[in-house]
C-alpha positions in Angstrom: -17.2 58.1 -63.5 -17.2 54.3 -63.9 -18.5 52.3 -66.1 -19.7 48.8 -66.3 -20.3 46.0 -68.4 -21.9 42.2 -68.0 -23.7 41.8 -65.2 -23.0 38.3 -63.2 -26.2 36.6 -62.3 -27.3 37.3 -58.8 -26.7 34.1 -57.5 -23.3 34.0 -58.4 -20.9 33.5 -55.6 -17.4 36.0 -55.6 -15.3 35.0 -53.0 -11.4 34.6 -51.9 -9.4 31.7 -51.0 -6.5 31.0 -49.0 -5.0 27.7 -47.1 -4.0 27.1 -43.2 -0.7 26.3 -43.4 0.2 29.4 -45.7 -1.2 31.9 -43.4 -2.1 31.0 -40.0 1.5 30.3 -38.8 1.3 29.2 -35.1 3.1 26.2 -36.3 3.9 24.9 -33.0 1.3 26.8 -30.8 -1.4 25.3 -28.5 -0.7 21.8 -29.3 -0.5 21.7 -32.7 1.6 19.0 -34.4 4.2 19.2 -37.3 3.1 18.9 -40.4 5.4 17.3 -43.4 5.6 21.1 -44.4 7.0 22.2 -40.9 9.5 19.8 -41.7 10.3 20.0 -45.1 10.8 23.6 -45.0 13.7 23.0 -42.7 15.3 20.2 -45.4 18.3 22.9 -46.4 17.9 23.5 -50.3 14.1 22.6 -50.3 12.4 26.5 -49.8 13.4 29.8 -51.1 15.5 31.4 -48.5 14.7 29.0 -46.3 11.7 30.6 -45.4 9.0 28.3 -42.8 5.5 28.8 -41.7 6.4 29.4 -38.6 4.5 32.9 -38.7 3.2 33.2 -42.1 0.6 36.2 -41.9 0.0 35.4 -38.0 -3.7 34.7 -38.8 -3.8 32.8 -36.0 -4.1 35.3 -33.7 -5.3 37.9 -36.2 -7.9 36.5 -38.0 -10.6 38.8 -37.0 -9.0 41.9 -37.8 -8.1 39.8 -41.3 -11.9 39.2 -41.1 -12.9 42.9 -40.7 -10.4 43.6 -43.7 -12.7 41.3 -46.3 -15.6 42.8 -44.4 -14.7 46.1 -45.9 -14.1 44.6 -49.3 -17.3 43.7 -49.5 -16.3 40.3 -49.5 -18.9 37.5 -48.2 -17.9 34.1 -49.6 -14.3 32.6 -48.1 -12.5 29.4 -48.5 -10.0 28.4 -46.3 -8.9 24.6 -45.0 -8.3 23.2 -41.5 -5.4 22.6 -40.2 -5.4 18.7 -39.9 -2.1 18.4 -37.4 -3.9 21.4 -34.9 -7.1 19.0 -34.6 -5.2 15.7 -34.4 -1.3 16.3 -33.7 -0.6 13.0 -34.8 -3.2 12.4 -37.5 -5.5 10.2 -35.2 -5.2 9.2 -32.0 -6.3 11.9 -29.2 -7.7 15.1 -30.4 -6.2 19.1 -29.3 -9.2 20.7 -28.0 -7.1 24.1 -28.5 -7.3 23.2 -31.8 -11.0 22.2 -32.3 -11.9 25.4 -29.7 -9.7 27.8 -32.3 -12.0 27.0 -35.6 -14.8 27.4 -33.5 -13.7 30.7 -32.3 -12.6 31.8 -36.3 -16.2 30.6 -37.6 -17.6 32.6 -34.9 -16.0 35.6 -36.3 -17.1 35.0 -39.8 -20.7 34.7 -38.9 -20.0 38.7 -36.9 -18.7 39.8 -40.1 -21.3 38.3 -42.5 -19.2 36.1 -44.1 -19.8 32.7 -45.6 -17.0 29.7 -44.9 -16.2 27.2 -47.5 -14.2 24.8 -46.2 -11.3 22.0 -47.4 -10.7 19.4 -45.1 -7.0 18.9 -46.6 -5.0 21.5 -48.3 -1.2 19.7 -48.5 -0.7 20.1 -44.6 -0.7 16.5 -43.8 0.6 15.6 -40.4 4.3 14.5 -40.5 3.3 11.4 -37.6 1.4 10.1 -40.9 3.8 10.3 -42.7 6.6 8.5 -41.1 4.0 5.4 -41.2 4.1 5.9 -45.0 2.4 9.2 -45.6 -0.4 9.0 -49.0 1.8 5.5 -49.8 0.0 4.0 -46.7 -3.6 3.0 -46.4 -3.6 4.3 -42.7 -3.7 7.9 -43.9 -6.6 7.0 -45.4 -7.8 5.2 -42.5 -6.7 8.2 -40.2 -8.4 11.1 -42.7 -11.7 9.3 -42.6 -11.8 9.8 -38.7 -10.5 13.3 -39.3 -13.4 14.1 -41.5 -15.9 12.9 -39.3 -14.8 14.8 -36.1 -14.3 18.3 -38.5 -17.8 17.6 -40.0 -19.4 17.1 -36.9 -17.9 19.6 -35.0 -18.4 22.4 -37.4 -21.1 21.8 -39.6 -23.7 24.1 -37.8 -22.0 27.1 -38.9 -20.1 25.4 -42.2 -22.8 24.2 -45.1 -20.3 24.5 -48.3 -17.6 21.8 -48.1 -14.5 21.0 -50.1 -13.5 17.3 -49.6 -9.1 18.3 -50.9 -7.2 20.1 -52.8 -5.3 19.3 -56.0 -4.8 16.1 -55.5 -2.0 15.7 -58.2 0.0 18.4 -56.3 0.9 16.7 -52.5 1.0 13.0 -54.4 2.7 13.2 -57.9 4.9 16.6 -56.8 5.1 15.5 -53.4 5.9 11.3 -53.8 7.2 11.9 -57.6 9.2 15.1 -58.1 10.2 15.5 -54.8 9.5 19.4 -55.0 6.7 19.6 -52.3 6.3 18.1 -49.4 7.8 15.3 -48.0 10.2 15.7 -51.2 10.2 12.1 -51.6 11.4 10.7 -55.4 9.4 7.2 -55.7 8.7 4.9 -58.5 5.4 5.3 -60.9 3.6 2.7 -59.0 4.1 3.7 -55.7 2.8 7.8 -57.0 0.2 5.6 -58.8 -1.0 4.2 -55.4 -0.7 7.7 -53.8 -3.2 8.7 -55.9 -5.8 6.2 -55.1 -5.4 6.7 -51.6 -6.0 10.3 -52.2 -8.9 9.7 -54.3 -10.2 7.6 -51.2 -10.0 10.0 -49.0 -12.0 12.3 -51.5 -14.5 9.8 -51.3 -14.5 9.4 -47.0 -14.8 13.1 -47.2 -18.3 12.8 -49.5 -19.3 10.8 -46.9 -18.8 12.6 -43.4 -20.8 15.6 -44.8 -23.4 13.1 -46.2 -23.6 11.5 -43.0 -22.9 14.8 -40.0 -23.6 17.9 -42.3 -27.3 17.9 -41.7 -29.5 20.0 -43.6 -28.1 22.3 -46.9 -24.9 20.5 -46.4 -22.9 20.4 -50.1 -19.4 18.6 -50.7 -17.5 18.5 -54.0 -13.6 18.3 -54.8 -11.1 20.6 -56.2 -9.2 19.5 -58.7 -6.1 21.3 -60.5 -7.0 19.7 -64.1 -4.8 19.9 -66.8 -6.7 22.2 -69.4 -6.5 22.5 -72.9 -7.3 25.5 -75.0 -8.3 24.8 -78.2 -5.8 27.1 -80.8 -8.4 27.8 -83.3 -12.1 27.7 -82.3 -12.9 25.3 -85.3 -14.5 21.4 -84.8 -11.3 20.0 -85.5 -9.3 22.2 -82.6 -12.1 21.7 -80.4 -12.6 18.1 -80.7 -8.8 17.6 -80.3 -8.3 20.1 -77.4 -11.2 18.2 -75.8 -9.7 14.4 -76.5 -6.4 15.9 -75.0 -8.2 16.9 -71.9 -9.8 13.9 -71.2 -6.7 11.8 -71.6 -4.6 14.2 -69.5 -7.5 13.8 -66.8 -8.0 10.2 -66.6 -6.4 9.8 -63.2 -8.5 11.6 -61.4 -11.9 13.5 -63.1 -12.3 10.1 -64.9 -11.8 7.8 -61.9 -14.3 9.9 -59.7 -16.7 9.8 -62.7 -16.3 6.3 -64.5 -16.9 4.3 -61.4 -13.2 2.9 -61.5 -10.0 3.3 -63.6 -10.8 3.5 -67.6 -9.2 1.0 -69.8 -7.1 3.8 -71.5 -5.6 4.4 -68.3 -4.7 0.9 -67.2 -3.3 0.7 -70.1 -1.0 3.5 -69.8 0.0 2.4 -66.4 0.2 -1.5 -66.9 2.2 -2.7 -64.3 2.4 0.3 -62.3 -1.2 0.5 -62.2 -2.9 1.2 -58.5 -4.1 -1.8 -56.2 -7.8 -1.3 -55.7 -9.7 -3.2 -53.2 -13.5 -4.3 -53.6 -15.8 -1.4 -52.8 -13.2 0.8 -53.6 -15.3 2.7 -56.2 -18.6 2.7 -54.5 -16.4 4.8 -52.2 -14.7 7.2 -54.5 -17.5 7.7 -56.9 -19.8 8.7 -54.2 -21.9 11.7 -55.9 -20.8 15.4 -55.2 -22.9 18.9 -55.4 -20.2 20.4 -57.9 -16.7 20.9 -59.0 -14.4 23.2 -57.7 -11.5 24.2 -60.8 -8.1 25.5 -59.5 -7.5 27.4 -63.2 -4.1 29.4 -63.6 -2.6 28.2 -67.1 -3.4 26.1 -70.3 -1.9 24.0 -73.0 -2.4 25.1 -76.5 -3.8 22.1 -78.5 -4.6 21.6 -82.4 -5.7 18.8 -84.5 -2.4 17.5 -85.8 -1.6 16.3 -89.4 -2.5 12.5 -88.1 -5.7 13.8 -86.7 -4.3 13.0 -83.2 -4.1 16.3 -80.1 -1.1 18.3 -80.6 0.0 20.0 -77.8 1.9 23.2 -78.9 4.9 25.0 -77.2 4.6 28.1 -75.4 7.5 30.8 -77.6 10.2 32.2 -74.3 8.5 35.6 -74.7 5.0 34.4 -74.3 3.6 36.4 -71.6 3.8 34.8 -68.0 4.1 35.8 -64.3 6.9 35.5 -62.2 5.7 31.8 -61.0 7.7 30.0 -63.9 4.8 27.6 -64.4 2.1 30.2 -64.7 1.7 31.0 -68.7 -0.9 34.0 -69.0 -3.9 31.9 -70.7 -7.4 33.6 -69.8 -9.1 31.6 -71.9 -7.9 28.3 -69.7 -11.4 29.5 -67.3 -14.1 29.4 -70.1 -12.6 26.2 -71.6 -11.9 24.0 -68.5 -15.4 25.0 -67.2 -16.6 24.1 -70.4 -15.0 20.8 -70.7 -15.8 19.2 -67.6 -19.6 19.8 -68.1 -19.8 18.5 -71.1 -17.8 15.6 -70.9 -18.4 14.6 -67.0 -21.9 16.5 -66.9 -21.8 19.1 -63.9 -24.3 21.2 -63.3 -22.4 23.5 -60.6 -18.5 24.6 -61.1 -17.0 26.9 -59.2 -13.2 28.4 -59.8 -12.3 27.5 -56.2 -9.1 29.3 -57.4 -7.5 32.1 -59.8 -4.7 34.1 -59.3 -0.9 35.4 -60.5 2.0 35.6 -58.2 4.7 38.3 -58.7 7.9 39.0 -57.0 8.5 42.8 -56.1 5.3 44.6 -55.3 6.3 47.5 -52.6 3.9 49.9 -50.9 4.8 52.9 -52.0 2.7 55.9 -50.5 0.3 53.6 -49.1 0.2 51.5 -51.9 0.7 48.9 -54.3 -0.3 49.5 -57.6 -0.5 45.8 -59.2 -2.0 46.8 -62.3 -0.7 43.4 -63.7 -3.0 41.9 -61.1 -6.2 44.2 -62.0 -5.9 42.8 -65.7 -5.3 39.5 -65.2 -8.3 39.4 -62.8 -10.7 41.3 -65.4 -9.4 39.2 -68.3 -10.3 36.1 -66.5 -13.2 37.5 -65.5 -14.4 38.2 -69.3 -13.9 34.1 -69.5 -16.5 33.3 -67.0 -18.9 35.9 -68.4 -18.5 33.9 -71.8 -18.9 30.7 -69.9 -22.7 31.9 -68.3 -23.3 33.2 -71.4 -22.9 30.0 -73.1 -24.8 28.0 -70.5 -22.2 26.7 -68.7 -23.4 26.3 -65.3 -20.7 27.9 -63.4 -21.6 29.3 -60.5 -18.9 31.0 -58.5 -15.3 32.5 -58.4 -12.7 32.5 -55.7 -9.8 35.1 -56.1 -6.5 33.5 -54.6 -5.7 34.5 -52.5 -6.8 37.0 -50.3 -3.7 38.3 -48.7 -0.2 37.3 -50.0 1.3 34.1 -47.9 3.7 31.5 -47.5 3.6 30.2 -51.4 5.3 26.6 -50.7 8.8 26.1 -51.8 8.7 29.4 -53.5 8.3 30.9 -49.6 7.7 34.5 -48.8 9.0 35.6 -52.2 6.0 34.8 -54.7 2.4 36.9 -53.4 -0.2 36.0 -54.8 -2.4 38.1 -52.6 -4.9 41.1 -53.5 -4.0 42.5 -50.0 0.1 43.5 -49.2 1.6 42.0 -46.2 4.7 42.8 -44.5 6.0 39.4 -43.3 8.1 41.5 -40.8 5.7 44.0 -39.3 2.5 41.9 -40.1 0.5 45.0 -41.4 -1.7 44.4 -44.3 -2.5 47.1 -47.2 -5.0 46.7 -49.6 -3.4 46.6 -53.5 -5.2 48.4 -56.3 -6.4 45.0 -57.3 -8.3 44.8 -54.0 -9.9 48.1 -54.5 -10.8 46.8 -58.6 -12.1 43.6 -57.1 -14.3 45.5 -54.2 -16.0 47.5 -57.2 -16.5 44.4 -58.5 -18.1 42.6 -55.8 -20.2 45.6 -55.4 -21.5 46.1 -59.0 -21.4 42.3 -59.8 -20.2 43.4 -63.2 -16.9 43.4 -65.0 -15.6 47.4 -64.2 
């Protein structure tokens, strides 16, 4: 018999998460264009085994039956994104009605299966037309994603009320324009990643405003962001007030642009030269007022008052327990504190984890199954955190598992899943792990099992 422990308030919202590009594949179906991943995946070196998106999980033309599948999870809450290269091939100019008649035909299919979209207007699959005019260096992406978000607003919003303006902005500008790791790969100077940024946060801000102006009536919009968060080492005044300075500081770029009505002082600083142009009316744009925050939370940083009284940011030991992404240090705690954080210091009164979730390497079906017990207790550790977090008065007010079926995981390719759900990349069939069948009891109890 099972047993169960704190109840979730019954407004909270569990859900799953995924992204176009890593799961519809259709890459070059029906008039879509190429996006910079289509072509960065083919740059030799850049993606694990040179893996593309070609196919991904085929959701393109299986959606429904993917559909049917979260149906019988008992899942009712989904975010995905759009694809922004199947609507406009070359990031403006004429639209692909085979694009715009596709997202009416997936929504349609939601709505049979009783489930809710969420939707991101940009999750990394910016079209590569863009970006040989400059890509997030160029104002005309911001030009291009403003007509973008008005045409995907308008033509959806009758069956989408719960909208996500992008995703992790410091991901497709610093690691993308900066690092060179994602997508277009490109290795620029600070100020030109500086300036990526603020066209990114302008588009966040364009994005406010076409479900402000086409959502009509219960329409909601906020961002996702991929914060850096600190954990506090000991939960003392001193740790606390040091893990939240840390946070702050780490966070000016974006949470305290989007909140402090332009760039603080600290961060100018920082920057000097390098610093962003901004434009008049810039901020009225970007600091347009959202519904809530959506919190990508995987991993922390440890952080302690140091001996001068300034943030110390502590080193993880080799052995500390991780996943098989390198980056992704096991730190449940990351959930309660980053939730915590940014509604104290930024005053939200709705968060939702828009994402949370571990990616492993080897995870075979063996008699019909997978048995990611790894996945099942990272899933019920984390979702301890958030019980602390309600419990505490934090107003958070929902949880998206990603992802939902395992998928093309960026330059890490077919080899990392993330997913709750199995899929063979070469036969396409899906099979439901033991974390999907823990999460399903979850969603049906709306308590920790």
């Amino acid at each position: 018999m099972l047993t169960y422990s704190s109840p979730f308030p019954s407004t909270f919202v569990f859900g799953v998460a995924a992204a176009s590009a890593q799961i519809e594949g259709a890459a070059f179906e029906d008039g879509k264009g190429e996006s910079i991943w289509d072509r960065f995946c083919r740059v030799p070196g850049a993606i694990h085994d040179a893996d593309t998106l070609d196919v991904a999980c085929d959701h393109y033309h299986r959606f429904d039956e993917d559909f049917a599948l979260m149906a019988s999870l008992g899942v009712k809450d989904y975010r995905l994104s759009i694809a922004w290269p199947r609507l406009y091939p070359d990031g403006d100019g004429q639209i692909n009605p085979a694009g715009v008649d596709f997202y009416h035909r997936l929504f349609a299919s939601m709505a049979r299966h009783g489930i809710r979209p969420w939707v991101t207007l940009f999750h990394w699959d910016l079209p590569q037309a863009l970006e040989e005019r400059g890509g997030w260096t160029s104002r005309a992406t911001v030009e291009a994603f403003a007509r973008y978000a008005d045409t995907v607003v308008k033509e959806y919003g009758h069956a989408v009320k719960d909208w996500i303006t992008l995703n992790e902005i410091r991901c497709f500008t610093w690691l993308g324009y900066g690092a060179g790791t994602k997508a277009p790969g490109r290795k620029e100077s600070a100020a030109v990643v500086n300036q990526t940024f603020h066209h990114a946060l302008l588009c966040h801000g364009h994005g406010v405003r076409a479900v402000r102006e086409h959502g009509g009536a219960g329409a909601r919009v906020g961002l996702t962001d991929n914060c850096d968060v600190s954990v506090p080492v000991t939960e003392t005044p001193a740790d606390i007030a040091a893990a939240r300075a840390w946070f702050v500081e780490q966070n000016l770029h974006v949470l305290g642009a989007i909140h402090g009505k332009g760039y603080a002082p600290r961060y100018l600083e920082r920057t000097g030269p390098d610093a962003p142009f901004v434009r008049p009316g810039d901020f009225d744009l970007i600091s347009l007022p959202t519904d809530f925050l959506g919190l990508n939370i995987y991993t922390a940083t440890y952080v302690r008052a140091g001996r001068d009284g300034q943030p110390e940011a502590l080193p993880l030991p080799a052995n500390y327990p991780r996943a098989d992404s390198p980056w992704l240090n096991l730190v449940p705690q990351a959930i309660y504190w980053a939730s915590r954080m940014v509604h104290e210091e930024y005053g939200h009164r709705s968060i939702y984890i828009t994402e949370n979730g571990c990616g492993y390497n080897e995870e075979p079906v063996v008699g019909g199954e997978v048995l990611d017990l790894h996945r099942r207790d990272y899933l019920r550790s984390h979702l301890r955190e958030m019980h602390r977090a309600i419990a505490d008065g934090i107003p958070l007010d929902g949880y998206f598992l990603w992802s939902f079926i395992d998928n093309y995981e960026w330059e890490d390719g077919y080899q990392r899943r993330f997913g709750i759900v199995h899929c063979d990349f070469e036969t396409q069939v899906r099979t439901p792990k033991l974390s999907a069948r823990y999460y399903a009891a979850v969603l049906r109890t709306r308590c920790i099992v």
